[in-house]
C-alpha positions in Angstrom: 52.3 30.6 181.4 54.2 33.8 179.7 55.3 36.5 182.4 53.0 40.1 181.9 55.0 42.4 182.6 53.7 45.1 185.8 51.8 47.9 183.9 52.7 51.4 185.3 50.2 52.7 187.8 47.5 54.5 186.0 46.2 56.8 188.5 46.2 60.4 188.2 49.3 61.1 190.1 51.0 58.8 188.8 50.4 59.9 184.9 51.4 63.5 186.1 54.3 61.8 187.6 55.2 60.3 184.0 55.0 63.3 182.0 57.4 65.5 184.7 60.5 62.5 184.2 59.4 63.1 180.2 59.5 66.5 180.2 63.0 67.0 182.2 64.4 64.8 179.9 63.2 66.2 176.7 64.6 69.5 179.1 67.6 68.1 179.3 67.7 66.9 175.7 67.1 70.5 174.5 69.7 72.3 176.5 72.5 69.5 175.3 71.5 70.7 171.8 72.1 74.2 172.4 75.3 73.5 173.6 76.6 71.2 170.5 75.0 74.1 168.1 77.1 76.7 170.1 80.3 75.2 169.4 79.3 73.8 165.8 78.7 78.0 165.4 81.9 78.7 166.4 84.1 76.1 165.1 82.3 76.8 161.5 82.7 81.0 161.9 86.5 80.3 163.2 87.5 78.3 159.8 86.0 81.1 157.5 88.5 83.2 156.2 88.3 87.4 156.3 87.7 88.6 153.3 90.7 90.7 152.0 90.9 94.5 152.0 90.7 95.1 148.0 94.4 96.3 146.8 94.5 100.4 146.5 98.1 100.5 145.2 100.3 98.4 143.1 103.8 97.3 143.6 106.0 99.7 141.3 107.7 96.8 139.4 103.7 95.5 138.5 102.0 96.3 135.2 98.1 96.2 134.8 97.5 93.4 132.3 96.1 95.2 129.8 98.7 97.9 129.5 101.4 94.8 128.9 99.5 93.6 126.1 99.1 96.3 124.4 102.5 97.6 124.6 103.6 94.3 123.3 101.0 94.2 120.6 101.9 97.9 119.4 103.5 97.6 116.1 105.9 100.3 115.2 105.0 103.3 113.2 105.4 103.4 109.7 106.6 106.4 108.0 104.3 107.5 104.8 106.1 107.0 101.7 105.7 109.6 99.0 105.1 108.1 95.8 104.4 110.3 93.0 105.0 109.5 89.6 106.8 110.4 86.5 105.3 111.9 83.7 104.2 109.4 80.6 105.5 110.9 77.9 104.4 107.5 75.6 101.0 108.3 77.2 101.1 112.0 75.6 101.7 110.5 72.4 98.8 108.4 72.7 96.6 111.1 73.6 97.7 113.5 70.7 97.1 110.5 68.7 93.4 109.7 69.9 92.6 113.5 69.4 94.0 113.5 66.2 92.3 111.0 64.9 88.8 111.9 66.2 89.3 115.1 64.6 89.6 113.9 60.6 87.2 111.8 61.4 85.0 115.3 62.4 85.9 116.3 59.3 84.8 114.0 57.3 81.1 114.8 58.6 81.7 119.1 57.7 78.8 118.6 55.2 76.3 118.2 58.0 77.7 121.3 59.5 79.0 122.1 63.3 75.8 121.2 64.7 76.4 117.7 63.7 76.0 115.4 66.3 78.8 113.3 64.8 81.4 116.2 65.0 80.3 117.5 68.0 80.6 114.1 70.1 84.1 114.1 68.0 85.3 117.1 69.6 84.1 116.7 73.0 85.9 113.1 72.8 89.2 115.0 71.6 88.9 117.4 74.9 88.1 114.6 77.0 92.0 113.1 76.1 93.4 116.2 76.7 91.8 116.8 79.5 93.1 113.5 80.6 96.6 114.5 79.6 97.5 117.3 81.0 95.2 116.6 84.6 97.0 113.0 84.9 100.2 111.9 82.7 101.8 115.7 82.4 100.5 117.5 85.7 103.3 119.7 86.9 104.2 117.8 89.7 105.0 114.8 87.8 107.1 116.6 85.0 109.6 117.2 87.4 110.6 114.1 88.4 111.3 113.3 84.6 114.9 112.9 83.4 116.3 115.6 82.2 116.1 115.3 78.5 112.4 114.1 78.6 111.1 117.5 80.8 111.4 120.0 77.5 109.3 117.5 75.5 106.8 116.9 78.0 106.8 120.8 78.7 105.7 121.7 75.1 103.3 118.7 74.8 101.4 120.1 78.0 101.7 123.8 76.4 100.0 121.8 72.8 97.6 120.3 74.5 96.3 123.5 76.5 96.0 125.2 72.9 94.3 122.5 71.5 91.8 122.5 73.9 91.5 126.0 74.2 90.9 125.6 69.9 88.2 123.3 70.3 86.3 124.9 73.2 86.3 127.9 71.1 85.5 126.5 67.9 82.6 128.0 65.4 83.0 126.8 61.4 84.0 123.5 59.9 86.5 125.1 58.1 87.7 125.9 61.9 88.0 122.4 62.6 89.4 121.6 59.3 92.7 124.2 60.5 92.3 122.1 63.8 92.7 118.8 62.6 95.7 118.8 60.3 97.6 121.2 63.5 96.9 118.3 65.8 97.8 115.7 63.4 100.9 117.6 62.1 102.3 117.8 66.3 101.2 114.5 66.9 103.7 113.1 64.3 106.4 115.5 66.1 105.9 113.9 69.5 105.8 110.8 68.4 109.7 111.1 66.7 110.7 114.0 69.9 110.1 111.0 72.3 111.2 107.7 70.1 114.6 109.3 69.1 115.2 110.4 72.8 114.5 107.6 74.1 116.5 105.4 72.1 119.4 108.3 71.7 119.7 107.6 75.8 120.2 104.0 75.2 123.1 104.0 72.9 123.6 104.3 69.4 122.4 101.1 67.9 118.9 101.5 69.2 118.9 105.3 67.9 119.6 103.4 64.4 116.9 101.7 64.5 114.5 103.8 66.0 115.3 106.4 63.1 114.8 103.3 61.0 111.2 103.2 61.7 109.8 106.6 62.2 112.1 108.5 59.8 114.7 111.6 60.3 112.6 114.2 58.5 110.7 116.8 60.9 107.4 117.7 60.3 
């Protein structure tokens, strides 16, 4: 026959008797607890580190990071070159030549009289090339850093083409622009042997020959 076991006693004082032993123990069990979570607070706070005070000077030898690399990305300073430019006499001569020929062409048209839209849009085409000339390829600051024997040509060709322009701003009868047109052609031809014999004077004797050779030795 299997042993029962004794049941407790089940009478009032003994229940009450029960719950005290419970309750000293769960006392007990409570108090331990504190005491493990005391010493898990101050183990845990002792292995934190201190924050550091933030740095309010720097060592004198230390560079902030951003001032290194940009002094070692400055590149050094480069000086402005000047560059200006010498004259063109050729260009003259091409200008004188443009004008020249826009003006016989105006002339052909003197029938139709100077309000002709053909020899008007002539002539303003004729001042637009020396307008070009003498603001671009023989401004002042230019003909100076010409050689020497090249500055009095380009000197009268600027002086020419103010005149000429001053002509044809000024002009009031085809017979006007008839005068016009054989004086521009007539100094164009000039120019154009002024700067080939120069040019080819300069560079020795053999190339004077044959420049001569192709524009001819007779002034206009």
């Amino acid at each position: 026959m299997p042993h029962i076991p004794k049941l407790p006693d089940l009478s009032i004082e003994g229940f009450f008797s029960v719950i005290d032993r419970a309750s000293g123990v769960i006392d007990k069990g409570l108090g331990l607890i504190d005491k493990v979570s005391g010493k898990l607070d101050q183990l845990g706070m002792s292995d934190v580190p201190s924050t550091p005070p933030p740095r309010t000077t720097e060592s004198p030898n230390e560079k902030p990071l951003l001032a290194t690399v940009a002094s070692t990305s400055t590149l050094p300073e480069e000086k402005p070159t000047e560059d200006i430019a010498t004259a063109c006499l050729p260009c003259a001569v091409s200008h004188f030549s443009t004008s020249a020929g826009l003006l016989n062409e105006a002339v052909r048209f003197k029938g139709e009289g100077m309000t002709s839209n053909e020899i008007l849009d002539r002539i303003a085409g004729a001042i637009e090339e020396q307008n070009s000339l003498e603001r671009v390829d023989l401004s002042p600051v230019k003909i100076q850093h010409l050689p020497e024997w090249e500055r009095p040509i380009a000197e009268e060709a600027l002086e020419q083409s103010r005149q000429l322009r001053h002509r044809l701003e000024g002009i009031q009868s085809t017979d006007e622009l008839g005068q016009v047109a054989a004086d521009t052609k007539r100094y164009y031809v000039k120019l154009n042997r002024q700067w080939y014999k120069g040019r080819f004077s300069h560079l020795g004797a053999d190339k004077a020959e044959a420049i001569s050779q192709r524009v001819g030795s007779e002034e206009v």
